[in-house]
Structure formats: C-alpha cells, structure tokens
N, C-alpha and C positions, 0 to 999 in steps of 0.2 A: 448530453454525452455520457455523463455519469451512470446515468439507467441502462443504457445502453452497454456500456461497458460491464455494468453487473451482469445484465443477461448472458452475455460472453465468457462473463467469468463461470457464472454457474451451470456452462455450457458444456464447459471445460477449453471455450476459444482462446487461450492467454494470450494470444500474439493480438487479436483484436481488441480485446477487453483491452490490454495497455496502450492500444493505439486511441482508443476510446478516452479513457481516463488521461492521457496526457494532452489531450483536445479538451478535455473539462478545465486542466488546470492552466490551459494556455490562456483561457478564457477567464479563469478567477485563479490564479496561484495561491489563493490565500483560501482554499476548499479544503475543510482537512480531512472531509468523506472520502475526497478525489485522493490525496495523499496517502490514506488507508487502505483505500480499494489497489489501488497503482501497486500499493505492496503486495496484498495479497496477492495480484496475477504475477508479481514476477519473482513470488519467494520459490516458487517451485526451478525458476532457471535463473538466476540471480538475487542469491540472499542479499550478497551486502547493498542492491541498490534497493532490496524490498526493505532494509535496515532504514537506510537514509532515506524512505517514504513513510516507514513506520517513525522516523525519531522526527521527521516535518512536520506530521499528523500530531506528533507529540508536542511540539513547540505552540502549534495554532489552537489546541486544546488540550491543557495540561492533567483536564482530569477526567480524560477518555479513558477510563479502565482496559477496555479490552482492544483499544491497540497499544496499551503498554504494556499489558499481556502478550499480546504477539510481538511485541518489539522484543519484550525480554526472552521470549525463546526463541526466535532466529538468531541474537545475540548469541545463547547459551549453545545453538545447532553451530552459531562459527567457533566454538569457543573461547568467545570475549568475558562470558560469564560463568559463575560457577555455581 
C-alpha cells in the first residue's frame, strides 16, 4: 500500500495517497517510510498532522535526515521554529 500511495502522491492524488499510507500503517504502525510518506501528502492541507507524521517517522528512525528536514520546516511554516 505504501507504493501505491507514492504513486498517488506523485500523481498529485493526496486524498488517495493518504488513504493508501494509512492502510500501510494499519498494517505495520511501526513503518517509518509509511509515517514519512503520510506527511508528505497531507502537509499541503494539514501541516500539523503532516508534523505529527513527520516527528513518528522521527521517533522510529532518529537519524533520517531528510524527514527531519521536512519536519523542521513545516515546524518553521507553523511558526513553532525560528
């Protein structure tokens, strides 16, 4: 479902793409690709829940660079950071 859900993302389908990726993580909650991806589709209409996907992704793998990159600028787009 994860692949699937990329495809959607890079589709531009967010609304499937999340429906996708939340059927990945129903399936392993502990996927921190799934946690990643799930941000990405929903930072465009819900940062802070793409926040709390991007800081899961972070907790299940703490030394993913580049979604602590995207963690810290949708942070800084809600102005949590400076």
């Amino acid at each position: 479902m994860n692949n699937l859900g990329a495809i959607y993302l890079a589709q531009g389908n967010n609304d499937r793409a999340v429906e996708c990726f939340e059927k990945a993580l129903a399936l392993d909650p502990e996927w921190s690709d799934a946690h990643c991806n799930l941000g990405l589709a929903k930072r465009s209409t819900d940062l802070a829940a793409a926040c709390a996907s991007f800081r899961r992704a972070v907790e299940l793998r703490p030394r993913q660079v580049d979604v602590l990159l995207l963690l810290a600028a949708a942070l800084e787009t809600l102005g949590r950071i400076q």
